[in-house]
N, C-alpha and C positions, 0 to 999 in steps of 0.2 A: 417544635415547629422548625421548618429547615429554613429559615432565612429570619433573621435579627431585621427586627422594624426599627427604625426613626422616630419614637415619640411622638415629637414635633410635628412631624407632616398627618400624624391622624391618620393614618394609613394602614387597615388592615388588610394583612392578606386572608383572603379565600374566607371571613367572614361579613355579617350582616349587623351593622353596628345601628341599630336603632337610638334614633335620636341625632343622630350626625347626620347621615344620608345613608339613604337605602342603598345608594351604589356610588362606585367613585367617578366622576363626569368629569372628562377631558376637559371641555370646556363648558361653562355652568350656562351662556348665554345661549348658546345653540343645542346642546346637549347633544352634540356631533356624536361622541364616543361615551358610553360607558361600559357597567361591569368589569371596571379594570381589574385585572389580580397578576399578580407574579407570584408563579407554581414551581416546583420542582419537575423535572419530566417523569415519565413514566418510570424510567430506567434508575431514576434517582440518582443522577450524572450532578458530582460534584460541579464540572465545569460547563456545565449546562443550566439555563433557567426560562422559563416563559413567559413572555408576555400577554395575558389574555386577555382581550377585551372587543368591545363590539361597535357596530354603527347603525344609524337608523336610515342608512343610505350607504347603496356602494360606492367608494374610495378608496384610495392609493394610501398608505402609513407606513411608517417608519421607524425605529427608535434608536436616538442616540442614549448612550451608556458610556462611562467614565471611572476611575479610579476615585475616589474621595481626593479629594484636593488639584486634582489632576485635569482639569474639564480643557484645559488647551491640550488635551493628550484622548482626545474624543474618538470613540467607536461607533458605527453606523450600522445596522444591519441591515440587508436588502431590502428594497421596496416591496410591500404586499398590496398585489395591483387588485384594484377595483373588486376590493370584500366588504361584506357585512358583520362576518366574523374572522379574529387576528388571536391565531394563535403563532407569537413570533419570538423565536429560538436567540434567545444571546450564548453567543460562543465567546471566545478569545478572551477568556476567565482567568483569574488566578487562583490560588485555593486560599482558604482562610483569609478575605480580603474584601473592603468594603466600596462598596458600588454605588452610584447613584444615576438616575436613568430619566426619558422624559419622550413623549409617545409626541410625535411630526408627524400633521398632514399639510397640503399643498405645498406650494412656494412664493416666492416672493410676496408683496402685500396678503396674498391668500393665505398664505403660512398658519397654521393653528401650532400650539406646541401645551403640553400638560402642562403642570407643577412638577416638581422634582421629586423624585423618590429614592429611598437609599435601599439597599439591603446589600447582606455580607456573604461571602458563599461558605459553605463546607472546606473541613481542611481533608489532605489528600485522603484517599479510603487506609484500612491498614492490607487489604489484601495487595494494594497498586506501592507501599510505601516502600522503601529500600530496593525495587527493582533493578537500579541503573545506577551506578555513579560513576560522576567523571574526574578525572584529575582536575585537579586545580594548575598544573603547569603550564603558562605564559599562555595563556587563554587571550591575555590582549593584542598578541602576537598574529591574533588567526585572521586569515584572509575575511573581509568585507563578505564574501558570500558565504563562506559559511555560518557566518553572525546571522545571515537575513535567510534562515529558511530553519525546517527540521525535518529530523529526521525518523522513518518510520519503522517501530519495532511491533512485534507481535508474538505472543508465547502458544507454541504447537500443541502441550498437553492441555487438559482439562482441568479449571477452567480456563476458556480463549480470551485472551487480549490482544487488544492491539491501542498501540499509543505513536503520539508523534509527541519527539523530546528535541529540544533547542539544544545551543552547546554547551550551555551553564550546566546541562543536565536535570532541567524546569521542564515537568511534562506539562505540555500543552493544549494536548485532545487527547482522550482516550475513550474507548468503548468495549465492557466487560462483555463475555459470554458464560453462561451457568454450564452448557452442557456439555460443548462442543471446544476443540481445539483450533487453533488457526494455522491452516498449513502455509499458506504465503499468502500475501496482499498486495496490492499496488495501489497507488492513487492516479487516480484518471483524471483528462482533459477536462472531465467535466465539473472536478471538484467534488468526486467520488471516493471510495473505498470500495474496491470489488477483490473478494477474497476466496476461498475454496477452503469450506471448514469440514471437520469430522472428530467422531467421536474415539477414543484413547485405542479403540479394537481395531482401525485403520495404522497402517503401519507409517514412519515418519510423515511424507511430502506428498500421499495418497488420500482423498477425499470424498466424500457421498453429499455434500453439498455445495450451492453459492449463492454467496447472498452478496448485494452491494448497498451499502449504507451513504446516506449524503453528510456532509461533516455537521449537518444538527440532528442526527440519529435516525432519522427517519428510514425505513425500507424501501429502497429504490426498485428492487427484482431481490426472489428469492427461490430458489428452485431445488429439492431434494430428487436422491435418486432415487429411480421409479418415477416418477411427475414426468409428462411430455415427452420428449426425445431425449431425456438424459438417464440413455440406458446402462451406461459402464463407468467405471468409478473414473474419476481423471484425476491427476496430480501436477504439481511441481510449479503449475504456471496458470495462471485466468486472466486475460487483455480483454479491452475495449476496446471493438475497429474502429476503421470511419464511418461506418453504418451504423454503429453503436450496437451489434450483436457482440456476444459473447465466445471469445476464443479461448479455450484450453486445450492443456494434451488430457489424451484419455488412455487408460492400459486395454489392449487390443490382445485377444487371447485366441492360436488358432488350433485346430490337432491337426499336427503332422505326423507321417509316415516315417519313422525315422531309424527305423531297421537297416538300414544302407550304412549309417555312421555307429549303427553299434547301439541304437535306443529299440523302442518298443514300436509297434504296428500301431498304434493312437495314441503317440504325445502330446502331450500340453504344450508348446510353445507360449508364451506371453514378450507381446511386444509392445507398442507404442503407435497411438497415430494423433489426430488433430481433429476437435471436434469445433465444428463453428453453431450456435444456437442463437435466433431470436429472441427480442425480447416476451415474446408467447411460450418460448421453451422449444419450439421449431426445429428441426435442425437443418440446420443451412448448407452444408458443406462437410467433409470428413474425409481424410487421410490415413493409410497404415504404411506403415514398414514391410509389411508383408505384399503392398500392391504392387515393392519395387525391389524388394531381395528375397531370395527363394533360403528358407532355413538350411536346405542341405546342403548349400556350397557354404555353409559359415564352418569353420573350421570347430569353434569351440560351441558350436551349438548344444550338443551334450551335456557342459559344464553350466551353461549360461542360459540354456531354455527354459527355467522359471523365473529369467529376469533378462532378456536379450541382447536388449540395446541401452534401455536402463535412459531415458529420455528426460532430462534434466533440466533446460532450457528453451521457450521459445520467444522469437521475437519477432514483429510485424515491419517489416522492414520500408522505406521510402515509398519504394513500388508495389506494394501492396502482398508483396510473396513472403514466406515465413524462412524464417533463421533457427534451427532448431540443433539443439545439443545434445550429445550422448555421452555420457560416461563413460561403458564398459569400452566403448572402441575410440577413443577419443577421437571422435570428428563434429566436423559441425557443415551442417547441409542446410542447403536453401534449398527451397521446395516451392516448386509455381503453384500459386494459391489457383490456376484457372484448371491446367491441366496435368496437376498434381505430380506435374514430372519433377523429378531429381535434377537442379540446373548446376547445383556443381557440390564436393566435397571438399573439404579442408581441413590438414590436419593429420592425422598417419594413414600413410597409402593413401589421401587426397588427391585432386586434380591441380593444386597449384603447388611446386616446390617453396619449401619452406626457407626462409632465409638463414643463416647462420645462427645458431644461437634460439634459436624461435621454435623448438620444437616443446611440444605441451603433452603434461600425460593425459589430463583431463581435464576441463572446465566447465565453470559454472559460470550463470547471471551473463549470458553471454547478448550483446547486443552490441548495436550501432549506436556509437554516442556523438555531442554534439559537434566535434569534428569529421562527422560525418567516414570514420575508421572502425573497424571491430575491433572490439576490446573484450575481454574475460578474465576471469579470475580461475585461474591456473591453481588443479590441489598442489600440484607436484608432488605425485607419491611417491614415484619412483627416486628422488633425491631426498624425498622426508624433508622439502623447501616449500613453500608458497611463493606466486606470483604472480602478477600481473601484466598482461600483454596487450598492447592493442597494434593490429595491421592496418597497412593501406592494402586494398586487395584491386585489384583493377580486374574485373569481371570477365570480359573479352580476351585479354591475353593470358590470363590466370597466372599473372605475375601477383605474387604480394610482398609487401617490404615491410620491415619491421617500426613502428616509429615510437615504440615505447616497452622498454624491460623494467619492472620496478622489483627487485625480489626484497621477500620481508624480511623482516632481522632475525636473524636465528631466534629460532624456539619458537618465532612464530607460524604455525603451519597447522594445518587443518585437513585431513583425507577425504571429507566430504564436506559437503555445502560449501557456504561462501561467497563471498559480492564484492565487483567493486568499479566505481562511479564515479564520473570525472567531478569535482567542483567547481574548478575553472583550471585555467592552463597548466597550471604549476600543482595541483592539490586532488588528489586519493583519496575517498571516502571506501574504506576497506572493511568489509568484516568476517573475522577469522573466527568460524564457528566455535570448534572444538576448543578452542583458548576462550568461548564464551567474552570474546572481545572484541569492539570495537574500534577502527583507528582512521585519522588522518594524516596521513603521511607526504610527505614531498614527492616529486619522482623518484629520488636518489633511495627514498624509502625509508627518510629521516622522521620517526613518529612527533608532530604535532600536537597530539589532541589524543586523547584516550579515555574508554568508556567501558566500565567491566559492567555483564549480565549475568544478574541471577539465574536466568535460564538461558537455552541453549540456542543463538539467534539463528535461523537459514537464514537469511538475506536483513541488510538495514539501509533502504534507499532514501537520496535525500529530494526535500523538496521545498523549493526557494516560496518564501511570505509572496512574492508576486503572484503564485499560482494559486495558493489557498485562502488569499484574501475576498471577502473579510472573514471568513470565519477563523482562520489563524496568523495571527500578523505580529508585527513587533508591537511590542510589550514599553 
């Protein structure tokens, strides 16, 4: 059975113990709630468990949850408004670890509350065990916020994962996939997980589906290709707007005439554009490379037309217009999300001169962070260096100024993928793919905090206990 009972409390799960009671009763005077049981989920999620029970009237319920000894170190899960039936998800789990828990309705004098129940969870799986570890060096040392958040990895081949891990290197949430691999993830305002998966025959950061999960596993949207308007494969990126539709880039594939530069009368070109979908699968909105560069003035079109612009990055910028990356030609464009025009480039042969020192061969994880400046994480291939940049760009003059160089220490360097993410003023959340590592560094680029992966990370963003509480919080 997957949860150790309590003796004492006469408490079973998910059976019918004749002679005690037929069912277990919140409260025995009103017999407000029964059927009580704590189940395993569907998924059989170590760090997941449910609460099931019911009422003979709709109402609000809740359940506080505790470490064993620990009850002034109390866990809350949301309010489940005005149900008859309570199926209620406890997160922010440890593994192999004993609980005890107790089902709140009303408040104050109205207050109902159970008896107390224990149970213990599962210890890590062996497929999730040895994943990640981190150094043990001057861990006491690290900045306040990176103690109060975690951070989100996820494995590309078959099968997909994806987990959030603290700094101890304590995973904290995670969510298996049997088929499919996970090309990148994000976690959303709203206390999501929206990702872009596919199966091992999709090539790295390219995908045939999306699905977005809420942090008690449940399926928020899930959309394969073919279904509704999601007609061509997309990669690298999937956002939540303000509307709460769905943005990713999509690979855009045209035939050109390309006899002029020395190709055939019906080439294949393959570019990049921007697909925007409702939550119906709709599609909203769409952008190509091709609506605003003609193939045959690209010089290396020949070389580079089964992968063009090689589209790497996108990000939703203040004003609602998109911030989108390229590889092969390192620039990064903003593009009017109304009237899909080109508002400026940046970056070799861009519209704003570069400032000394500032020029980039190509970058990745490129956005607007919370000083409100671009920043990206720079391969540097052309030096065989990594690093990291962020601008002040001033829009209108198309002056930009440099306000932060951090390059990593030798050896550490990566030719593709890569991320990196302010923590707060002073502190770099960096991760160097190809070295299958992750790091926090100073600005000076003085390593912190470090974390090797079994697998091969594209990106590892962080995210502070403020934003994913309650379902993941300090411990």
């Amino acid at each position: 059975m997957y949860l150790k009972i309590n003796p004492s409390r006469l408490f079973f799960i998910g059976l019918m113990v004749i002679g005690i009671c037929a069912v277990a009763c919140l409260n025995s005077a009103t017999g407000t709630f029964n059927h009580i049981s704590l189940n395993e989920t569907a998924d059989k999620n170590s760090l997941r468990v449910s609460v099931d029970f019911s009422s003979s009237k709709p109402v609000d319920a809740y359940v506080e949850y505790w470490i064993k000894g620990k009850q002034n170190e109390m866990f809350t899960s949301p309010v489940s408004i005005q149900k008859t039936d309570f199926k209620i998800v406890l997160t922010n789990l440890k593994f192999n670890s004993g609980y005890q828990y107790r089902i709140v309705s009303g408040k104050g004098a109205d207050k109902i509350q159970s008896d107390v129940y224990s149970f213990t969870t599962k210890d890590i799986p062996d497929g999730v065990l040895g994943l990640y570890h981190v150094s043990d060096k001057n861990q006491g040392d690290l900045p306040v916020e990176f103690k109060q958040g975690s951070m989100m990895v996820y494995n590309r081949e078959t099968p997909g994962f994806i987990g959030m891990i603290d700094y101890r290197g304590d995973l904290r949430w995670y969510q298996r996939l049997k088929n499919t691999g996970v090309k990148v993830a994000h976690f959303t305002r709203n206390k999501t997980i929206l990702s872009i998966l596919a199966p091992m025959n999709y090539p790295t950061s390219y995908g045939n589906e999306i699905l977005e999960l809420s942090l008690t596993g449940d399926t928020i949207f899930h959309l394969m290709k073919g279904e509704k308007d999601f007609k061509k494969t997309i990669h690298h990126e999937i956002l939540l707007n303000a509307k709460n539709q769905y943005v990713t880039l999509c690979a855009d594939e045209k035939v050109v005439d390309l006899r002029a530069v020395g190709g055939k009368e019906a080439d294949s070109v393959k570019g990049d554009g921007i697909l925007v979908l409702d939550k119906s699968g709709k599609k909203i909105w769409s952008w190509s490379v091709f609506d605003v560069l003609d193939p045959l003035k690209e010089k290396n079109i020949l070389k580079e037309a089964k992968d063009w612009m090689h589209a790497n990055s996108l990000f939703i910028d203040a004003d609602g217009n998109y911030i989108i990356s390229f590889y092969n030609n390192g620039q990064i464009w903003k593009v009017n999300a109304l009237s899909k025009k080109v508002m400026w480039k940046f970056g070799k042969g861009g519209d704003f001169a570069l400032p000394p020192g500032a020029m980039f061969d190509q970058g990745h994880a490129v956005h607007i962070n919370n000083q409100g400046n671009l920043m990206l994480f720079d391969n540097g291939t052309s030096k065989k260096r990594s690093q990291i940049l962020v601008f002040n760009l001033n829009e209108a003059s198309k002056q930009a100024s440099l306000k932060l160089r951090t390059q990593l220490q030798e050896g550490n360097f990566t030719d593709r993928m890569g991320s990196a993410y302010l923590i707060n003023d002073h502190t770099i959340l960096t991760c160097v793919s190809k070295q299958n590592q992750v790091m926090l560094t100073s600005k000076n680029g003085d390593v912190l905090w470090s974390m090797m992966c079994a697998n091969t990370p594209y990106r590892v963003e962080f995210v502070p206990f403020s934003k994913s509480m309650p379902y993941i919080g300090e411990l």
